[in-house]
MARLUMMI-884503 format. One record per residue (C-alpha): residue number from 1; x, y, z. Coordinates in steps of 0.2 Angstrom, whole numbers, plus 5000, padded with zeros to 4 digits. Layout:
N
<pt NUM,<X,Y,Z>>
...
***
This chain:
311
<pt 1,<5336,5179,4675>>
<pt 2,<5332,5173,4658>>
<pt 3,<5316,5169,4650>>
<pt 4,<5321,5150,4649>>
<pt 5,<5327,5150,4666>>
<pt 6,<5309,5156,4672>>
<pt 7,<5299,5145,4666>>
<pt 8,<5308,5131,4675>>
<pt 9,<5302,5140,4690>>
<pt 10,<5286,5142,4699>>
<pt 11,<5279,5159,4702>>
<pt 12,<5270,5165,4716>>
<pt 13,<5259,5181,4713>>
<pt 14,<5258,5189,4729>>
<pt 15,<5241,5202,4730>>
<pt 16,<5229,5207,4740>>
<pt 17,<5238,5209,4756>>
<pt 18,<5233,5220,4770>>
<pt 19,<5232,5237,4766>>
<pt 20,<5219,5250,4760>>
<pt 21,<5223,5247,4745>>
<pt 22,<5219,5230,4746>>
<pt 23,<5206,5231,4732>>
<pt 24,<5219,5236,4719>>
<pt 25,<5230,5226,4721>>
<pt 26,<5218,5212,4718>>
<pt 27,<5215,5218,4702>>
<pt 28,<5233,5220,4699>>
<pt 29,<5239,5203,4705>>
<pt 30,<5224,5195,4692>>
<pt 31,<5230,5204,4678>>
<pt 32,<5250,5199,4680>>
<pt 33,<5243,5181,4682>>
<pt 34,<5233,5181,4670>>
<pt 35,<5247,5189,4657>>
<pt 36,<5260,5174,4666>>
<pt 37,<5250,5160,4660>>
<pt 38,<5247,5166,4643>>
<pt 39,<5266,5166,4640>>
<pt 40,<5268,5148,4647>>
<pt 41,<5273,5154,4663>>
<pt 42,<5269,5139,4680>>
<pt 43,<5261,5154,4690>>
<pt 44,<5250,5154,4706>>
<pt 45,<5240,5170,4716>>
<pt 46,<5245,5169,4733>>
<pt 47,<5233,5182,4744>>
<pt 48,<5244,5188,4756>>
<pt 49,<5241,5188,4775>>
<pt 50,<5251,5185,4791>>
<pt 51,<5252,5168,4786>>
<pt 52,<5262,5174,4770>>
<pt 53,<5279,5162,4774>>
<pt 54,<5268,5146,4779>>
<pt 55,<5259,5147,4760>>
<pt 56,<5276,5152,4751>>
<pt 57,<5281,5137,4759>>
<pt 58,<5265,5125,4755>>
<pt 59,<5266,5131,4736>>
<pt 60,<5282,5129,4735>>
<pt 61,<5286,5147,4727>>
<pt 62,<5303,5148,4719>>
<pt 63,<5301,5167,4713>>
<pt 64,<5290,5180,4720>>
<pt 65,<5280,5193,4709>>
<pt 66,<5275,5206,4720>>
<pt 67,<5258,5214,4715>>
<pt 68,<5255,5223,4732>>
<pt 69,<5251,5241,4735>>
<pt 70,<5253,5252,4751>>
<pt 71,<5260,5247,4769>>
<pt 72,<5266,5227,4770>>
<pt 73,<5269,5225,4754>>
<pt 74,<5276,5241,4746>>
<pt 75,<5286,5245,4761>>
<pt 76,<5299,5234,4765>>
<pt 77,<5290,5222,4774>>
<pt 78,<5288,5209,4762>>
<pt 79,<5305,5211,4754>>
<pt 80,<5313,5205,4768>>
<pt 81,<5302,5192,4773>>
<pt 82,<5308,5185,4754>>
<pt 83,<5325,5188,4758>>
<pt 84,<5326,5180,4775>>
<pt 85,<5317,5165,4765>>
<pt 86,<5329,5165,4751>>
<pt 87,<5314,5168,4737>>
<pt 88,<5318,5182,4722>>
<pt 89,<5307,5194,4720>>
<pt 90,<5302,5207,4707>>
<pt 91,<5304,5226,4709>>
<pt 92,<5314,5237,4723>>
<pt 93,<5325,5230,4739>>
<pt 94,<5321,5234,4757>>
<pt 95,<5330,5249,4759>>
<pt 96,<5323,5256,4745>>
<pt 97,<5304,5251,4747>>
<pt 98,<5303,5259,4764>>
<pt 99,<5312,5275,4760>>
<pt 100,<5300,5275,4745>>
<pt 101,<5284,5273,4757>>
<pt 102,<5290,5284,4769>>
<pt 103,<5286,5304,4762>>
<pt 104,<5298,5312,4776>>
<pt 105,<5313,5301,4770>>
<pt 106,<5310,5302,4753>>
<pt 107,<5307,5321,4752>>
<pt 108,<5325,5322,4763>>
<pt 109,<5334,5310,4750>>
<pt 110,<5325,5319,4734>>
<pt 111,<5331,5336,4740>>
<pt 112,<5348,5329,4743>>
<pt 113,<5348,5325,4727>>
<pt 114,<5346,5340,4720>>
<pt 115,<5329,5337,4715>>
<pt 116,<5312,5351,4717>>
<pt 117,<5300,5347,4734>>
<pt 118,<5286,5358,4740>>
<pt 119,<5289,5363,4755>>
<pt 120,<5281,5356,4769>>
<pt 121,<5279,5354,4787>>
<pt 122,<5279,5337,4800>>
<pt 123,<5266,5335,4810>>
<pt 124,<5266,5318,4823>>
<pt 125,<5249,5313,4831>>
<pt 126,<5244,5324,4847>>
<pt 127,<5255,5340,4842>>
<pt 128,<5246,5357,4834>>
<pt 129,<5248,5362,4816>>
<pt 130,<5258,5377,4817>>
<pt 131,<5250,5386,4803>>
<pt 132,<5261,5403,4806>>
<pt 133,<5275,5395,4805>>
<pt 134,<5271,5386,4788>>
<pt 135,<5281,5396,4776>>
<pt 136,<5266,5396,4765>>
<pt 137,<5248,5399,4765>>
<pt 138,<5232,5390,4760>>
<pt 139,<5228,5381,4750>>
<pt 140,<5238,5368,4755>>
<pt 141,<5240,5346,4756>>
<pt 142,<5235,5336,4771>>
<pt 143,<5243,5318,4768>>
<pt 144,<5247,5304,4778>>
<pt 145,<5269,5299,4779>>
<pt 146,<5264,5280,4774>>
<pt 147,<5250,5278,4762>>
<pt 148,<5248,5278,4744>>
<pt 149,<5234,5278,4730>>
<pt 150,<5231,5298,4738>>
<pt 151,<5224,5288,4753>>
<pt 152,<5219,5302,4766>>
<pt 153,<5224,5316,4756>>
<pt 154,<5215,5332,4756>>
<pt 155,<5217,5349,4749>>
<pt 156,<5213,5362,4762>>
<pt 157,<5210,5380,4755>>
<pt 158,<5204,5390,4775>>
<pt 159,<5207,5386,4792>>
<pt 160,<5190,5381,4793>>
<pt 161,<5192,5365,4786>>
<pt 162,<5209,5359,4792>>
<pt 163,<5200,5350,4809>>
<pt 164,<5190,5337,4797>>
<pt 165,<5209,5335,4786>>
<pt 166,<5219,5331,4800>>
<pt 167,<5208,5318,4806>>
<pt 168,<5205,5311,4790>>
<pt 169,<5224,5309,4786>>
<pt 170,<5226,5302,4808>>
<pt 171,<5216,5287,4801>>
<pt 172,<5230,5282,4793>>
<pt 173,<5245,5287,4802>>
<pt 174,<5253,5295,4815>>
<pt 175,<5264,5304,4806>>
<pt 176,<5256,5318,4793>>
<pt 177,<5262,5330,4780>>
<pt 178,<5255,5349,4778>>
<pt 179,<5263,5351,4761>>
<pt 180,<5262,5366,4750>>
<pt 181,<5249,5365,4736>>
<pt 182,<5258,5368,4720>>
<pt 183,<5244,5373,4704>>
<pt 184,<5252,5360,4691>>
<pt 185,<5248,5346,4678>>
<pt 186,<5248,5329,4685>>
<pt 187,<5261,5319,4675>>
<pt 188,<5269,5303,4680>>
<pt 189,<5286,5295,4671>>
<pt 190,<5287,5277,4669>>
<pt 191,<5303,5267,4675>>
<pt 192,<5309,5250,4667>>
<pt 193,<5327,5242,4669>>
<pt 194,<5332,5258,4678>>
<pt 195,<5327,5271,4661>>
<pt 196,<5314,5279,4657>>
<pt 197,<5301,5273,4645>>
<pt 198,<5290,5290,4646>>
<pt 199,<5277,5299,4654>>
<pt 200,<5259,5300,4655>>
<pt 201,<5248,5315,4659>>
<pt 202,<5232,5314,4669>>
<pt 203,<5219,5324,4668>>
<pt 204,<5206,5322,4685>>
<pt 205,<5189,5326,4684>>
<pt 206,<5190,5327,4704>>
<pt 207,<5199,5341,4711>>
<pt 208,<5215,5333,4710>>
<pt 209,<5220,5315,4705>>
<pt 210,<5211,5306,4721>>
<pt 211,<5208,5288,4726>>
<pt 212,<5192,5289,4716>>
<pt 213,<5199,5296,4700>>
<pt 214,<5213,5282,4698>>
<pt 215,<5202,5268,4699>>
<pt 216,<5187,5271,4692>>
<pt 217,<5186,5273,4673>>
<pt 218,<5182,5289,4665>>
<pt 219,<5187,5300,4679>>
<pt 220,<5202,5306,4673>>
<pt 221,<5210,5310,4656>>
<pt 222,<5224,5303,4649>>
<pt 223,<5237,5311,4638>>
<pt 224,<5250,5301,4632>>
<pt 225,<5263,5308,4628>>
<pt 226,<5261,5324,4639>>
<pt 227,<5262,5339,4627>>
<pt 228,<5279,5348,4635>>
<pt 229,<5290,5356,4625>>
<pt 230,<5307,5346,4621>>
<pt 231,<5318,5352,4635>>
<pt 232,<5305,5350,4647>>
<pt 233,<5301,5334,4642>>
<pt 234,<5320,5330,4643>>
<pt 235,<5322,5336,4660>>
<pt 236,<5304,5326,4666>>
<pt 237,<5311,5312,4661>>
<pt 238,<5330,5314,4669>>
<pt 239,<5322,5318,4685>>
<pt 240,<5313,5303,4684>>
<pt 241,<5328,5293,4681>>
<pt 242,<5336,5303,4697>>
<pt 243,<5323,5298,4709>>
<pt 244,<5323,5280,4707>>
<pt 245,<5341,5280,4708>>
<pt 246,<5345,5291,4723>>
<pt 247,<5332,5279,4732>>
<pt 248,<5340,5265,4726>>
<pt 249,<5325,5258,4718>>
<pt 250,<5329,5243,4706>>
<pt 251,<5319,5236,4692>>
<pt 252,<5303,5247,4689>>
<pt 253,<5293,5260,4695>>
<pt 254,<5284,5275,4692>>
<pt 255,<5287,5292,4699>>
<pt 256,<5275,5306,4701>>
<pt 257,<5278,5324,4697>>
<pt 258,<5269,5341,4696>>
<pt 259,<5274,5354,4679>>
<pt 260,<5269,5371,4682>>
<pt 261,<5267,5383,4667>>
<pt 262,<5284,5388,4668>>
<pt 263,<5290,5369,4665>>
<pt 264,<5296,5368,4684>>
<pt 265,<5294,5349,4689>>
<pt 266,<5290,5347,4707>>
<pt 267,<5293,5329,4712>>
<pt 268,<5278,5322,4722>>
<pt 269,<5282,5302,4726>>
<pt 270,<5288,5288,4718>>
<pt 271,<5280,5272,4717>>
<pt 272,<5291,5256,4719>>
<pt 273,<5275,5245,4715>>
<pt 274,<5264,5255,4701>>
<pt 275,<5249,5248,4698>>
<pt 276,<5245,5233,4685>>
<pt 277,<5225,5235,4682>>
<pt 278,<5218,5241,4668>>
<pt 279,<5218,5258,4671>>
<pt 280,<5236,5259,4676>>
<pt 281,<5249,5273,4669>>
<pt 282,<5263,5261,4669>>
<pt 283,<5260,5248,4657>>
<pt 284,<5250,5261,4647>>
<pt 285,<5266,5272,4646>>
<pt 286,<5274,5255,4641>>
<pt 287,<5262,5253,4627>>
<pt 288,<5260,5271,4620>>
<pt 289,<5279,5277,4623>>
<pt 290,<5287,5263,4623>>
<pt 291,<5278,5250,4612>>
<pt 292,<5279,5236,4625>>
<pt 293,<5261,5227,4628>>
<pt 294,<5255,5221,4644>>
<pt 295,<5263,5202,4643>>
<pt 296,<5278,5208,4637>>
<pt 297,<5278,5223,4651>>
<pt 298,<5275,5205,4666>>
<pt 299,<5287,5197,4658>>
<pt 300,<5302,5209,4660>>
<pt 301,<5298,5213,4675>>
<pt 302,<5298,5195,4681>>
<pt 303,<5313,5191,4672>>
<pt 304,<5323,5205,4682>>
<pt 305,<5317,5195,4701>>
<pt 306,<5332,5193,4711>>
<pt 307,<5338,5193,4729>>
<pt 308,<5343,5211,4736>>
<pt 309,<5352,5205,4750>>
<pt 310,<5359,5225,4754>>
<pt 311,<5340,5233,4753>>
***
């Protein structure tokens, strides 16, 4: 869709939504909006509920720019609601949100693919962690299949303190991860039109790059670009590339990786809706590694909105 094209139409900004990650995507959905209307764009917020398709309707949204974070928004759900409806929308297709949100089928397609996974065990609510049968020892990673934004994550590091993990990550889902902790640097590649624009390290002043960290500012240092050496850099950036693709995202996205000292790069998640606050890695990868500011950074994205009809 081209930047005349867009203009004729109107723009629903969809945030909020009903997640627990609610709060940021607020903040992100504001910002997009915000950078919409500056460029001359006809562009409403729309806060999204269960009555999303009756206020598509009443505002009479021709082209969806989806600003949601976490389950309903970045999982599928809403994708098809917008394709049932007939609405473009911005970012990844069904198929490829959901495998995106679920960690199981990710980790499964990533590894397919020829790409580096801790190793890691599933554990479905009312079943006993089968901590001999790991593969691997403590310290290790309590997380939830289906939440993002570290919701429900914990590092355990004894026996002692897995009870209080494994309920923390049940509040979220049914469905858990005990994953091997790997000792890396936190770096994340930026995705736009399908390529890498760069990556970003972040340094947490939390044990690990937490809820906490990613939204508040001046919890966590950011190194842009990351200082690799050029091959590893290369290869970051490749894998990157890889794991968007083999999920069959489209559009944009940011995948998350740990570098160990010996330049492995264990990929962790991608996200099929990065943030868009102020504090968010993709559009300051954009900026630093790219050169492409915030307004610019909307407006591509917004201009690539179409109907995935195969996911």
């Amino acid at each position: 869709m081209t930047v005349e094209e867009l203009k004729t139409k109107k723009i629903g900004v969809l945030f909020g939504g009903l997640s627990a990650e609610r709060e940021v995507s607020l903040k992100s959905g504001a910002a997009v909006h915000g950078a919409l209307q500056s460029r001359g764009y006809h562009a409403v917020t729309i806060d999204v509920g269960r009555d999303l398709a009756q206020a598509l309707e009443r505002e009479r949204v021709e082209v969806a720019f989806i600003c949601l974070h976490g389950r309903y928004g970045e999982d599928g759900a809403v994708q098809g609601l917008l394709e049932l409806m007939g609405i473009p929308y911005t970012g990844s297709g069904v198929l490829a949100s959901a495998l995106a949100m679920n960690k199981i089928f990710a980790k499964q397609v990533f590894a397919a693919s020829g790409l580096t996974v801790a190793s890691y065990q599933v554990l479905r609510r009312g079943e006993k962690a089968d901590l001999a049968g790991l593969g691997f020892g403590f310290p290790l990673v309590v997380k939830p299949s289906q939440e993002g934004s570290s919701v429900g994550v914990s590092i355990v590091k004894n026996a002692e303190s897995m009870p209080a993990a494994l309920a923390e990550a049940f509040r979220y889902d049914g469905e858990i991860l005990l994953e091997q902790f790997i000792k890396g640097r936190e770096i994340q590649v930026g995705i736009l039109d399908d390529h890498a624009m760069g990556a970003i390290e972040i340094v947490p002043k939390n044990e690990f790059y937490d809820f906490e960290a990613k939204y508040t500012e001046g919890m966590a240092e950011h190194i842009c670009p990351p200082v690799l050496s050029r091959e590893v850099y290369r290869n970051l950036l490749a894998q990157g590339e890889t794991a968007h693709r083999a999920l069959g995202c489209s559009g944009y996205s940011r995948v998350d990786f740990l570098v160990t000292e010996e330049g492995a790069c264990y990929l962790l998640e991608v996200n099929t809706l990065p943030g868009m606050t102020a504090l968010s890695l993709l559009p300051e990868i954009a900026q630093k590694e790219a050169g492409i500011a915030f307004g610019e950074l909307v407006e591509r994205i917004a201009c690539g909105a179409a109907l995935k009809i195969n996911g």
